[in-house]
N, C-alpha and C positions, 0 to 999 in steps of 0.2 A: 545077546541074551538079555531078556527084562529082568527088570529085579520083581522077588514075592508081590505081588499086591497089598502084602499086608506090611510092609515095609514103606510101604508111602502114604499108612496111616499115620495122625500126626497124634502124640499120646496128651491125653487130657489135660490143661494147667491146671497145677495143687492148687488147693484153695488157699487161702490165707489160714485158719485154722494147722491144715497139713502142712505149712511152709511155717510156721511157730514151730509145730513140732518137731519140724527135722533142723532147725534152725538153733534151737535152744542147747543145744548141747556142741553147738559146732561156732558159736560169735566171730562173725570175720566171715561166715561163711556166702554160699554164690545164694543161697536161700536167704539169709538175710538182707541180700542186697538186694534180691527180689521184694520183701515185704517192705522192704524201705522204701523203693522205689514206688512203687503201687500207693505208699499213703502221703508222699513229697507234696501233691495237692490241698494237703490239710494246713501241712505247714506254709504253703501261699496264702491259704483263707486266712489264717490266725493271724501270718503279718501284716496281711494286706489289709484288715481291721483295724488293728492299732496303730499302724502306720500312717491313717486316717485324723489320726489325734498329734501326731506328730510333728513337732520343730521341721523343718526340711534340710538340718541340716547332718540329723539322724542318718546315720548310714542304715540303708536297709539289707545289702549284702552281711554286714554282721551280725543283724535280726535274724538273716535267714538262715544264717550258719548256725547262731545259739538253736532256734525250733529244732533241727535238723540233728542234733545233739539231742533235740529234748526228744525226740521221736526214736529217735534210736533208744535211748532209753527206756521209753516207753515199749518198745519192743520186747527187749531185754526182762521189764521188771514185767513183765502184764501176767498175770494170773485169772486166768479161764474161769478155773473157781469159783471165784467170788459173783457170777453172775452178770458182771458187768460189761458191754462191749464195749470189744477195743478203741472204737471211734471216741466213744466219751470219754474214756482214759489217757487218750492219747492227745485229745484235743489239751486237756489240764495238764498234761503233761509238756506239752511243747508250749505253751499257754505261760505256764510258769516260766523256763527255761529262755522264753522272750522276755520275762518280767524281767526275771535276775539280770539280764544283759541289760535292760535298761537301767538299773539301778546301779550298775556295775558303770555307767555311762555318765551318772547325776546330772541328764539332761534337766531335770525339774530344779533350778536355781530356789536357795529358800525363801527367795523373793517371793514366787509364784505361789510357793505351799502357806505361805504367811498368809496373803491377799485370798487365799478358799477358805483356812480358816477363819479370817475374819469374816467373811461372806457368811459361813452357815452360822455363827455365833452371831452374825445382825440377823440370821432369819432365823435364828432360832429363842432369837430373846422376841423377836418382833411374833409369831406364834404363838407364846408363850401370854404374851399380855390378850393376843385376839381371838386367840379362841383357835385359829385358821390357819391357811398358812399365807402368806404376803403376797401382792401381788408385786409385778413386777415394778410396776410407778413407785411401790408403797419401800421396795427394796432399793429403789434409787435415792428415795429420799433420806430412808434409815443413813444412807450412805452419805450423804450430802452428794451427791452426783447427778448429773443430767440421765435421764433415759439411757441416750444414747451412750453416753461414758459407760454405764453399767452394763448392757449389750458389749461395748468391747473390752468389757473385764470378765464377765465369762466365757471370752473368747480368750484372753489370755490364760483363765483356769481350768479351760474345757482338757487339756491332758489330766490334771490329776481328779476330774471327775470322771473320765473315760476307763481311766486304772483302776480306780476305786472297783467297778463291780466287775471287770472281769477279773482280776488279778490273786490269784490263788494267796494265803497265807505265807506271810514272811516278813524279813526284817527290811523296812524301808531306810534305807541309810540307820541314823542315827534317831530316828524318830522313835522308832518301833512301830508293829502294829496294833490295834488294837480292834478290840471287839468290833468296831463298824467298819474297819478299814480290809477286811478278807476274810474267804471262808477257807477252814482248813481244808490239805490236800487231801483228796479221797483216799489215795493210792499208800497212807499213811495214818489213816484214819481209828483211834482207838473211840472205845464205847461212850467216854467222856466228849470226844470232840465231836462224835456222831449226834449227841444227844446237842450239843451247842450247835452245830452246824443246822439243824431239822427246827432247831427252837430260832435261829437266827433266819433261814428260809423263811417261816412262817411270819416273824416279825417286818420282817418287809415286803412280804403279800399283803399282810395288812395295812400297810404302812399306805402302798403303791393304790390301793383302793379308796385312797384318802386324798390322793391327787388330782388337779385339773385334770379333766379330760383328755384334751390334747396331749399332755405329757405322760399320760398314763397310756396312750395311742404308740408315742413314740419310744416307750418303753418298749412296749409288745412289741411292735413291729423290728426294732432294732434287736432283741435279747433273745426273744422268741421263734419270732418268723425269719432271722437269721435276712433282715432287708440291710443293703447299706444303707448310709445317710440320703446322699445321693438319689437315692431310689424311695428312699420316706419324704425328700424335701418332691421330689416330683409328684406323687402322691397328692399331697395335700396342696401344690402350685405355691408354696414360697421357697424362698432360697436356702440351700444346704446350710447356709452359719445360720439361718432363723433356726433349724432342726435340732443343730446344734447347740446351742443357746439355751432352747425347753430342755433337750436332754439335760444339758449342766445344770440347770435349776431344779431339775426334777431327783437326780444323785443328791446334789446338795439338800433338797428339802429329807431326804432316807436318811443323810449320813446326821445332820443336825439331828433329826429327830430321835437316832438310835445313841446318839452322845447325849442329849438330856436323859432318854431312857437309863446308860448306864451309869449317869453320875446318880439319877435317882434310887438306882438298885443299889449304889454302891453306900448312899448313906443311909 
């Protein structure tokens, strides 16, 4: 005897929406293992990006562990409400959750954090007297360095300019953060830090409009159009550390400029 024919229809998969809902009241449950599973792809993009900036001798298994944490989280906290999709919630969410493991790691010796601030503080005084911002010859020499020295010293700096913009608000070791070094978490967002956060956005749209072309190119294309390095260095036909390089000069000339900006607000 056959079975019903309607018995070998196969019933529709929940959406993601309907799999939150039966999920949120049940944590642990086979629905949340589904929604997790389904966004595990996110948390590849997000390490696989900063992993790019990366020492090699960074484990990425516990990159990918901390996102995966952060994404479950994000599961957990996300609120429908607020109008926002879960993709961009979730992305800052696991986003962060990589940060904290890395700092939780202090791959960045204070060697390194030493040699970026003096870099923006030489391009930042060096602006300062010219109106402009420096060119690269012109940042070599501030430095007393060759060219080439200087090329592979934002190649040594290029992680904590990569951290810089995507890395959600928080305490970097013992430093702290500060006004140009992150934007507050959304998913935590009061009316004072929305109002900072929208005034800080702005301030470096302006900022990014004030940049060589080229780096203003590799901003977009990396930030924006969501290209790897790799994929902008082919583009334009020079090599991924030249991409590299404009990126790190292009952070540092934002983060200098938004550290004169708050020392000036501050006096």
């Amino acid at each position: 005897m056959t079975r019903p024919a309607t018995n070998c229809i196969e019933a529709p998969r929940p959406r993601p929406q309907q799999l939150r809902e039966r999920y949120k009241a049940v944590p642990g449950s086979a629905a949340e293992g589904e929604l997790l599973r389904r966004h595990l792809p996110l948390v590849k993009t997000v390490v696989g990006r900063i992993a790019m900036t990366l020492p090699p001798h960074v484990d990425l298994d516990d990159l990918n562990s901390a996102g995966v944490v952060g994404l479950l989280n994000a599961l957990r906290n996300f609120d429908e409400t607020n109008g926002a999709k879960f993709e961009t919630y979730a992305r800052v969410r696991v986003h962060g959750a990589v940060m904290d493991e890395l700092r939780r790691m202090d791959f960045l010796s204070r060697s390194i954090r030493d040699k970026a601030r003096k870099v923006q503080s030489v391009m930042a005084g060096l602006e300062q007297r010219q109106g402009r911002l420096p060119t690269e010859e012109e940042m070599a020499g501030a430095l007393k360095i060759s060219l080439d020295d200087y090329y592979a010293l934002l190649d040594v700096i290029r992680p904590v300019t990569f951290i810089c913009l995507d890395a959600v608000a928080g305490r970097d070791g013992e430093d702290g953060t500060e006004h140009y070094e992150g934007v507050p978490d959304l998913s935590q967002e009061s009316p004072v830090e929305g109002a900072a956060r929208r005034e800080l956005a702005d301030l470096i749209a302006s900022r990014i409009q004030h940049l060589p072309e080229m780096q203003r190119k590799v901003l977009a294309l990396y930030y924006f159009e969501d290209l790897r390095l790799r994929e902008i260095a082919e583009a334009f036909g020079v090599t991924e550390s030249r991409i590299c390089q404009i990126h790190a000069q292009a952070i540092l000339a934002i983060k200098s400029w938004l550290r004169r900006r708050d020392g000036k607000v501050q006096e």
